[in-house]
Legacy VTK file of the C-alpha trace (Angstrom):
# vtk DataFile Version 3.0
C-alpha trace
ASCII
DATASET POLYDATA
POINTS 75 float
57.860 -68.975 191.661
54.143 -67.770 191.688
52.245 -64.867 190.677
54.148 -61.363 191.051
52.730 -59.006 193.703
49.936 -56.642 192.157
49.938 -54.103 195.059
52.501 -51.470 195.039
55.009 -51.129 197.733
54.239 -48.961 200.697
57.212 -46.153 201.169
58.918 -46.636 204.482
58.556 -43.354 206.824
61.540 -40.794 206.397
63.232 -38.446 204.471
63.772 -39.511 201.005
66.994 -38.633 198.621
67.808 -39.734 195.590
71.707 -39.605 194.967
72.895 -39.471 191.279
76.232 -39.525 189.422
76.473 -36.308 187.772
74.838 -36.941 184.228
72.963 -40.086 184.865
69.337 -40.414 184.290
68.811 -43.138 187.777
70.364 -43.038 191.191
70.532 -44.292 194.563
67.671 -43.662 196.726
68.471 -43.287 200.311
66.254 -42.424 203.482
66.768 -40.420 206.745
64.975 -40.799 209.578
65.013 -36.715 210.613
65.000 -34.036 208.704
68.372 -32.925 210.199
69.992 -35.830 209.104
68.432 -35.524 205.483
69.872 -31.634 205.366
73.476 -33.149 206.197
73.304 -35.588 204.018
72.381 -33.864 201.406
75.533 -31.585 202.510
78.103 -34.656 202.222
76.581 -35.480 198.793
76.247 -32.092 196.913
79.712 -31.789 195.999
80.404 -34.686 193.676
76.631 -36.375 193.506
73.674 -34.256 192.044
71.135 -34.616 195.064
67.137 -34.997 194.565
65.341 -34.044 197.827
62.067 -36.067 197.430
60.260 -34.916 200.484
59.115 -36.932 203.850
56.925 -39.795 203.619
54.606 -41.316 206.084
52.185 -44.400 206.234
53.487 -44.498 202.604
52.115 -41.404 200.863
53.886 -38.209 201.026
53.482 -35.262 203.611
53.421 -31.873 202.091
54.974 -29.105 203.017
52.992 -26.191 204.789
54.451 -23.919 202.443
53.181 -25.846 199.456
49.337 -25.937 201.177
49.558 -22.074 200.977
50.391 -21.180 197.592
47.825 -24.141 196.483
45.063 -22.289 198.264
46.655 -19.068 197.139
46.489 -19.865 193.353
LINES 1 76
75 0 1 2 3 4 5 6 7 8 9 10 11 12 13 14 15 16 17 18 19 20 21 22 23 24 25 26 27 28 29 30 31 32 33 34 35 36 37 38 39 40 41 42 43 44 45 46 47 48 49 50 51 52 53 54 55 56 57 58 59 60 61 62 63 64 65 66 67 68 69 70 71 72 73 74
């Protein structure tokens, strides 16, 4: 068996969203590869899943938005 791994995994590149049945506390996470496919996704889902947008990810770590940079600065 061996030792477990003691570096986290890296995120792959994408869009992530985490689907959830309406009331539960853990979901399916899923990942887009644009952000238009994310948006309809998150379209199909919304009626009968509650839908977690958790942002674009790339070389693991997540990309913020521009509009998050500004009100940072801002504050």
């Amino acid at each position: 068996m061996g030792r477990p791994a003691t570096v986290p995994k890296k995120r792959k590149d994408g869009f992530w969203i985490e689907l959830r049945n309406k009331g539960d506390k853990s979901g399916v996470i899923i990942i887009r590869d644009t952000e238009v496919a994310m948006e309809q996704a998150v379209r199909q889902y919304k009626n009968t899943k509650d839908v977690i947008v958790l942002g674009e990810f790339r070389n693991g770590k997540k990309v913020e938005d521009s509009t998050s940079r500004k009100k940072s600065k801002v504050s």
